[in-house]
C-alpha positions as a printed Julia matrix, in Angstrom:
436×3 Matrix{Float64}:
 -30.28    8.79   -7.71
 -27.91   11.22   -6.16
 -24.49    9.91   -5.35
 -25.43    9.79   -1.47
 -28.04    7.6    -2.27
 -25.52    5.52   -4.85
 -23.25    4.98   -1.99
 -25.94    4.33    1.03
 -26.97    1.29   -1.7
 -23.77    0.27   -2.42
 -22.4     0.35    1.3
 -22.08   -2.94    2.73
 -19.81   -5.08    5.4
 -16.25   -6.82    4.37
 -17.55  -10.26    5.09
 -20.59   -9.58    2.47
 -18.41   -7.49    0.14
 -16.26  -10.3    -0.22
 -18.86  -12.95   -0.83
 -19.3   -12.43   -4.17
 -15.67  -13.61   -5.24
 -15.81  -17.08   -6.22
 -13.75  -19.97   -6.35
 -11.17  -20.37   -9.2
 -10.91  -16.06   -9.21
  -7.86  -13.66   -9.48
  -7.59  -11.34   -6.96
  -5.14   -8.31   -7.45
  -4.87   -6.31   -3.93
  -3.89   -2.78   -3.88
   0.14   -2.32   -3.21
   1.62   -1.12    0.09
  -0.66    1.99    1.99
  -3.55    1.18   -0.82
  -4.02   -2.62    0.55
  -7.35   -2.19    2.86
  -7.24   -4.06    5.9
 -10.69   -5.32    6.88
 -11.27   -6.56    3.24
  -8.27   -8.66    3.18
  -9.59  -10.18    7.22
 -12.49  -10.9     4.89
 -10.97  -12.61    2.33
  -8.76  -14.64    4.07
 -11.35  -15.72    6.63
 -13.13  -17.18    3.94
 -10.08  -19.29    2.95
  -9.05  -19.95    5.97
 -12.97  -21.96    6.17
 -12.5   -23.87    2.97
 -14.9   -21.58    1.67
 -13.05  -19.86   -1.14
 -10.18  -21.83   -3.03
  -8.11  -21.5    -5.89
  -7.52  -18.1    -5.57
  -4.73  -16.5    -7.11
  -3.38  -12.91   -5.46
  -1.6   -10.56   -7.78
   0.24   -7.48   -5.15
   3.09   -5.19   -4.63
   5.24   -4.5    -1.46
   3.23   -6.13    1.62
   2.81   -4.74    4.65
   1.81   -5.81    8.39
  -2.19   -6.21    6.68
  -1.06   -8.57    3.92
   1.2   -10.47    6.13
  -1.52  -10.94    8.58
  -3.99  -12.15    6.31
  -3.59  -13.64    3.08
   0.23  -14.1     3.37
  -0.89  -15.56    6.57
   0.78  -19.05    7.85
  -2.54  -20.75    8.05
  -3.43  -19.24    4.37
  -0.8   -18.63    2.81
  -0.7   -22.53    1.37
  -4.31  -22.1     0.15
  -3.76  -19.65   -2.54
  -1.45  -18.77   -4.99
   0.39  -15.41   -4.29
   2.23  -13.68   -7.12
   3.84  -10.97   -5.6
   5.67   -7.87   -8.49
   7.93   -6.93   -5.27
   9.6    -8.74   -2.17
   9.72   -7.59    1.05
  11.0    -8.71    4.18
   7.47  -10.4     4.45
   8.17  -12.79    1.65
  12.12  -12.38    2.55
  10.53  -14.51    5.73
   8.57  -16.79    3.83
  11.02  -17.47    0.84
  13.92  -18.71    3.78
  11.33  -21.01    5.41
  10.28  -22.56    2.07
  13.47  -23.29    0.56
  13.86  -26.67    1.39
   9.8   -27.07    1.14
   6.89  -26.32   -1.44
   7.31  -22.43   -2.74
   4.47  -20.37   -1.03
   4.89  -16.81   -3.01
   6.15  -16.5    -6.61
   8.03  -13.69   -7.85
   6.49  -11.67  -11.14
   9.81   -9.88  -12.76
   8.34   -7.24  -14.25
   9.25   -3.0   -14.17
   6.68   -0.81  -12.52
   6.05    1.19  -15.55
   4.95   -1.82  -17.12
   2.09   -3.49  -14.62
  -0.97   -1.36  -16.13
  -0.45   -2.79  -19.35
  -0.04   -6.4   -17.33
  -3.49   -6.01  -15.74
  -4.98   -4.69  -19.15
  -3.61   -7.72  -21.34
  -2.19  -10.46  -18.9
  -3.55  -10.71  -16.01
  -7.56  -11.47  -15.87
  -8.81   -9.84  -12.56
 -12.14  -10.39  -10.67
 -11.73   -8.66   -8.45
  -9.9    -5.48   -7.2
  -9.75   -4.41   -3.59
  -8.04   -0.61   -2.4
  -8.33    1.89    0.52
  -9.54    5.26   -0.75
 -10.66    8.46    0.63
 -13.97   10.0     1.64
 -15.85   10.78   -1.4
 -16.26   14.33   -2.29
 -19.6    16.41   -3.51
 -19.11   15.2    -7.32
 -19.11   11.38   -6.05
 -15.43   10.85   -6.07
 -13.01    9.03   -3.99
  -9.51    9.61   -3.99
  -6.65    6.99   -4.73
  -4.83    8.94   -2.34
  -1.37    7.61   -1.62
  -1.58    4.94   -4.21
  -2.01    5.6    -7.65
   0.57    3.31   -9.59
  -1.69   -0.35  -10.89
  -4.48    0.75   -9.08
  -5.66    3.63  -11.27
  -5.74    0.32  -14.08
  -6.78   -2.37  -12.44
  -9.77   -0.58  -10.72
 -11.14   -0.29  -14.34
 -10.01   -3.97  -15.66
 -11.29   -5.51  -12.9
 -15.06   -7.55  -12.99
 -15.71   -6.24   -9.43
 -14.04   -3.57   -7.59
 -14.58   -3.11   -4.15
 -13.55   -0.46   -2.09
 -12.35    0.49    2.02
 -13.29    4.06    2.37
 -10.72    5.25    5.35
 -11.12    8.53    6.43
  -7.2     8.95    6.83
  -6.59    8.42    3.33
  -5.41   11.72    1.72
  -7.38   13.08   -1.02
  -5.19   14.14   -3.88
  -5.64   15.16   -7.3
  -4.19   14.68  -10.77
  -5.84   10.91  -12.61
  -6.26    9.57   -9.25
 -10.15    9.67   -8.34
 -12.57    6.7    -8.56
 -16.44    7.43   -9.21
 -18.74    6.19   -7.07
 -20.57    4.68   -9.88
 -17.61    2.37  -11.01
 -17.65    0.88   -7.35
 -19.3    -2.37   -6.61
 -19.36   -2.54   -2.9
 -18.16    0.04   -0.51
 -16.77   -1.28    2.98
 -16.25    1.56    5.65
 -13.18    1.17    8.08
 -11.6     4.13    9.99
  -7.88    2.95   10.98
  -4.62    4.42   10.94
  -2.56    4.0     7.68
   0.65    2.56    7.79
   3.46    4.37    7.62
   6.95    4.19    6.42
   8.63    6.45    8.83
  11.95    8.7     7.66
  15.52    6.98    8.75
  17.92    9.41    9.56
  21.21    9.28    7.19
  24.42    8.27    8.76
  27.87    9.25    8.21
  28.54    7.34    4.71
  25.33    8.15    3.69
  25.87   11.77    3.79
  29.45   11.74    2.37
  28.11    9.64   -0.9
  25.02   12.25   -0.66
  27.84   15.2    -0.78
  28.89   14.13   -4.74
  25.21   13.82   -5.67
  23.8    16.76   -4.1
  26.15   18.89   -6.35
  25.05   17.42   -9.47
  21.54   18.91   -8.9
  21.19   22.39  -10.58
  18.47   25.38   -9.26
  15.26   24.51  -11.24
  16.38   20.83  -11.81
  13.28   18.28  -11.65
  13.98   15.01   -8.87
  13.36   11.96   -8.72
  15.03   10.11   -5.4
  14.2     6.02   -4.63
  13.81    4.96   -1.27
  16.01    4.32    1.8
  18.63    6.54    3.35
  20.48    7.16    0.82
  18.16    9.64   -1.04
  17.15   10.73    2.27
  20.95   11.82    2.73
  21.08   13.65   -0.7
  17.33   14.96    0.33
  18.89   16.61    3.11
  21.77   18.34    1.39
  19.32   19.94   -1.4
  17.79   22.13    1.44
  19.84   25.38   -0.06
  18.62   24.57   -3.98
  16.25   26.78   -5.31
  13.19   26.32   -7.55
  13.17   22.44   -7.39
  10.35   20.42   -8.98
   9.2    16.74   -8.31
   8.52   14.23  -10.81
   9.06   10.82   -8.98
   8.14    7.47   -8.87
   8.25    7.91   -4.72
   6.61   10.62   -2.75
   7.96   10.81    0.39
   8.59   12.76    3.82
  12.37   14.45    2.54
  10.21   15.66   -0.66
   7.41   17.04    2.07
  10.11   19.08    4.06
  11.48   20.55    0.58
   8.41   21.57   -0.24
   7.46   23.14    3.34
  10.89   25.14    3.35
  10.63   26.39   -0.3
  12.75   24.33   -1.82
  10.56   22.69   -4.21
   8.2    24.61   -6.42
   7.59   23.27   -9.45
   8.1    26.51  -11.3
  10.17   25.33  -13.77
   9.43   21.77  -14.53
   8.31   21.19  -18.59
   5.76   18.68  -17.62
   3.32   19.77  -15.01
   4.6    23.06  -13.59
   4.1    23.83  -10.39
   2.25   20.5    -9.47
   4.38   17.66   -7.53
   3.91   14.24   -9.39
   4.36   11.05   -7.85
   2.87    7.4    -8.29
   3.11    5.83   -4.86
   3.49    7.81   -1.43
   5.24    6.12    1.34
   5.51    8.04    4.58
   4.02    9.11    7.82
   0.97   10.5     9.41
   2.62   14.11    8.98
   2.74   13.93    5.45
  -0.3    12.03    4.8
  -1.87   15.33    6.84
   0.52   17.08    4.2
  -0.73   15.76    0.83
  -4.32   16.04    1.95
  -6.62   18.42   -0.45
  -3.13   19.93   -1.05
  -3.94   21.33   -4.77
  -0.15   21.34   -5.81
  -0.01   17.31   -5.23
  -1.11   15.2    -8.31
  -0.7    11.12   -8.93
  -0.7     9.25  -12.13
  -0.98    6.25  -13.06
   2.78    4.92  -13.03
   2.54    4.23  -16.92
   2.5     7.95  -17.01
   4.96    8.46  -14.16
   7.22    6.45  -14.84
   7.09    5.97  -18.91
  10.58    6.34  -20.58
   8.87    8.51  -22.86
   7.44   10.7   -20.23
  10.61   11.14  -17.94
  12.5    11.97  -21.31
  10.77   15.09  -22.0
  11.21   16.4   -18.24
  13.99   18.74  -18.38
  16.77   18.82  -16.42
  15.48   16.16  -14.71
  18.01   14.11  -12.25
  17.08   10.66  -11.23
  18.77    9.23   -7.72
  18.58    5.41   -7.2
  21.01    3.13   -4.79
  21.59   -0.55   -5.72
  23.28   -3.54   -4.32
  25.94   -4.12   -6.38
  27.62   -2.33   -9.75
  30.23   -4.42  -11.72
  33.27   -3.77  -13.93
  31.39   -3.48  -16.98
  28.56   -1.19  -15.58
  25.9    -3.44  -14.96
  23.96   -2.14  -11.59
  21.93   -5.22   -9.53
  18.89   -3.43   -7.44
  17.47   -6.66   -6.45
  19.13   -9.96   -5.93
  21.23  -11.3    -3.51
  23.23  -14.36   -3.95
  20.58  -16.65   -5.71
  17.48  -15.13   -4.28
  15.87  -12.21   -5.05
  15.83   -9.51   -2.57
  13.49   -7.01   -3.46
  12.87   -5.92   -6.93
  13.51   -4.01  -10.14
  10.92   -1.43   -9.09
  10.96    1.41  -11.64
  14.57    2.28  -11.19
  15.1     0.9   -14.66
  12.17    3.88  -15.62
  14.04    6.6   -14.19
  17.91    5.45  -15.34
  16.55    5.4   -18.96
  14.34    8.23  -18.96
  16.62   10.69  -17.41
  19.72    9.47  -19.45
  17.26   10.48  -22.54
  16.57   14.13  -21.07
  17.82   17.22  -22.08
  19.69   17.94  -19.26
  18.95   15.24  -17.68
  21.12   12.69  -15.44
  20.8     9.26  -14.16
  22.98    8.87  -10.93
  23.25    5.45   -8.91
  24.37    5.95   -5.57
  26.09    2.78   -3.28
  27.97    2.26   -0.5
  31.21    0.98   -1.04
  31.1    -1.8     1.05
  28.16   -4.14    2.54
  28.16   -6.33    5.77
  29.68   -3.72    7.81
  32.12   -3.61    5.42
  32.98   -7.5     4.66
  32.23   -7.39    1.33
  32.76   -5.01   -2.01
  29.63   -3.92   -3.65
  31.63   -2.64   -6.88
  32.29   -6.75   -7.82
  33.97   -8.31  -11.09
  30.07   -9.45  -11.99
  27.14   -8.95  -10.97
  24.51  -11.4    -8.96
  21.37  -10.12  -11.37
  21.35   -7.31  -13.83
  18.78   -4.37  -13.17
  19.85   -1.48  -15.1
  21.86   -2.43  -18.07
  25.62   -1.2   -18.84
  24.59    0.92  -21.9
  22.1     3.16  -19.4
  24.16    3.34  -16.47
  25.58    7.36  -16.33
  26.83    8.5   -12.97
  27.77    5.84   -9.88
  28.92    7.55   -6.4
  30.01    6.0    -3.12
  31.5     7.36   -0.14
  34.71    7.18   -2.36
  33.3     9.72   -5.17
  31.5     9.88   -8.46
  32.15    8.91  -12.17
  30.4     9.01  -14.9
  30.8     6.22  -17.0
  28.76    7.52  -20.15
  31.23    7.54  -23.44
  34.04    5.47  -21.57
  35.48    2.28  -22.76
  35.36   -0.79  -21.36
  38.82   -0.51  -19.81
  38.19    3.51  -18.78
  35.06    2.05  -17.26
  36.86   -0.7   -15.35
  38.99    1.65  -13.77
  37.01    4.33  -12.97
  34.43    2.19  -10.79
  37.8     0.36   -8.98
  38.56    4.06   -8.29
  35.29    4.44   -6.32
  35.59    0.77   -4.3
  36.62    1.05   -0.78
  40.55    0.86   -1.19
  40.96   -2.67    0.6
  39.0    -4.3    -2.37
  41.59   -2.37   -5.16
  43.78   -5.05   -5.77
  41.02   -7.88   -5.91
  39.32   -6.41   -8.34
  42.51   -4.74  -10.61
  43.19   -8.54  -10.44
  40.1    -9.93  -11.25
  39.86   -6.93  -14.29
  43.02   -8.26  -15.67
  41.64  -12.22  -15.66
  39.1   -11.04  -18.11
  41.32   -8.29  -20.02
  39.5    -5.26  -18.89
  41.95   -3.77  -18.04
């Protein structure tokens, strides 16, 4: 059979693609742009009619689709969701359910580490994703997602797949054959996007002791939010960048566009900019599109300790909640919930400590709660990044590095960078515990 005639067989509607999971199964659902929208109406119609229980979800930062189907009110109690990442979705959900039965459970767990979850942990059914067109040689694209999908879509017993016409085709690991597809559901809609925030004042003056940091020819990684944005932003007159990064986003499309970021240099991949996830906006999904210079891996690749290691000159930017006295960073808990979660900062801090060349650089603001509160505390809420990783930490206040210092030197240095109101709190609290 040719691969049109593979497809034509193997093309079907959500409501019958779906029929075939049964009750008891373990769905895992494709993370953020990658979750497909008229699958998941599917699937939770059929819970929402008795007519699939049990089912456990396994997924990764929720959008509007997941929200509006399985994480659903009037679902959401018939299944079990395990979520690797919490968003403002679950944020919702966890505050409602605190004083009630727990609706979504949290799977601590780094990025780098999920493929080998779904491989040996996790037993999935069923798989579902958004993908490209396929091409001539019967291949869809992964497009924006690569990260677990690229795994599960080949540990799965039945993957089934929303081809979306606005899903970027992009190279590297990240296409799906036609012939490892189980049911094909068609649905042209527009993906979501994540659009760009524009940096504000503090942002930019914490950006102004990174930026510097970041030699001609160096190899980026930047996290999400404004913060990286900021530093993003002031890397417009570097020369010769490359990307190797857990994130692809919009700042890392405007390098690119403006020369900025070639690739020429970088000792893994030259000239090809490596990502995992992509989080962004129509105008760089249009971007990434059968652009040959854009490749995704699988984020065991991306975002292996081993792999970022032997990138070099690479220079990893993350932002966190809090940092404490002793060098512990917190990326994801608040009080005694967790916020978010560990993500692959903990990747990138490790790998790019172990780099030649390389730097690890945690950047904060000084203050939280429109500045009520210190984020540069006595101890931490949650440790993310342990004390023995942690290199550079910058605020609005400056930049230290606290690699080689002693506990004391360390102390001091990170009081240094607080917002000055907080100084004698925490040269107090430092002395309680003889840090200082």
């Amino acid at each position: 059979m040719s691969y049109t005639a593979i497809y034509k067989s193997k093309k079907t509607t959500a409501d019958k693609a779906v029929g075939a999971i049964g009750n008891g199964s373990t769905l895992v659902v494709a993370m953020a742009v990658g979750a497909p929208p008229a699958i998941l109406k599917a699937i939770a119609n059929r819970v929402k009619a008795d007519d699939l229980t049990d089912l456990t979800v396994y997924y990764k930062i929720s959008t509007k689709h997941m929200g509006e189907s399985l994480l659903a009110a009037d679902v959401l109690p018939k299944i079990h969701a395990k979520t690797f990442f919490i968003t403002g979705i679950e944020r919702a959900i966890i505050q409602k359910q605190q004083h009630s039965e727990k609706l979504v459970s949290f799977v601590p767990c780094h990025f780098s580490q999920i493929p080998r979850v779904m491989r040996e942990n996790i037993r999935a059914n069923t798989f579902v994703v958004t993908v490209s067109p396929m091409d001539t040689g019967g291949y869809f694209s992964l497009g924006t997602n690569n990260d677990f999908a690229s795994t599960a879509a080949r540990y799965c017993d039945r993957l089934i797949i929303e081809v979306n016409p606005n899903m970027p085709r992009v190279f590297g690991q990240s296409q799906i054959h036609v012939s490892e597809v189980d049911a094909i559901v068609e649905n042209d809609c527009p993906l979501i996007e994540f659009p760009s925030v524009e940096p504000g004042e503090i942002d930019l003056k914490v950006a102004s002791f990174v930026a510097p940091l970041v030699p001609d020819r160096a190899t980026i990684q930047l996290g999400i939010g404004k913060l990286p944005g900021a530093v993003a932003k002031l890397l417009e007159h570097h020369k010769d960048l490359g990307i190797h990064s857990e994130l692809f986003s919009p700042a890392m499309a405007d390098l690119i566009e403006k020369g900025v970021i070639t690739g020429r240099y970088k000792t893994l991949n030259p000239y090809k900019h490596v990502y995992t996830v992509a989080l962004g906006d129509k105008r760089m999904y249009d971007f990434m599109n059968n652009n040959a210079s854009m490749e995704s891996y699988s984020v065991e690749y991306v975002n292996g300790v081993g792999t970022i290691a032997q990138q070099e000159n690479i220079v990893s930017v993350n932002t966190a909640i809090q940092i404490d006295l002793y060098g512990q960073v917190n990326s994801e808990f608040i009080g005694a919930h967790e916020y978010s979660g560990s993500g692959g900062q903990f990747d990138f801090v490790k790998g790019a400590a172990a780099a030649k060349g390389g730097k690890s650089i945690i950047a904060l603001h000084s203050t939280a709660k429109n500045g009520a509160i210190s984020t540069i505390v006595p101890k931490v809420d949650m440790v993310t990044d342990v004390r023995m990783d942690v290199e550079y930490v910058a605020t609005e206040q400056g930049i230290v590095n606290l690699r080689g210092k002693t506990t004391k030197e360390r102390a001091l240095a990170l009081i240094s960078i607080a917002h000055p109101q907080f100084h004698d709190e925490l040269i107090a609290k430092a002395k309680e515990v003889t840090l200082i």
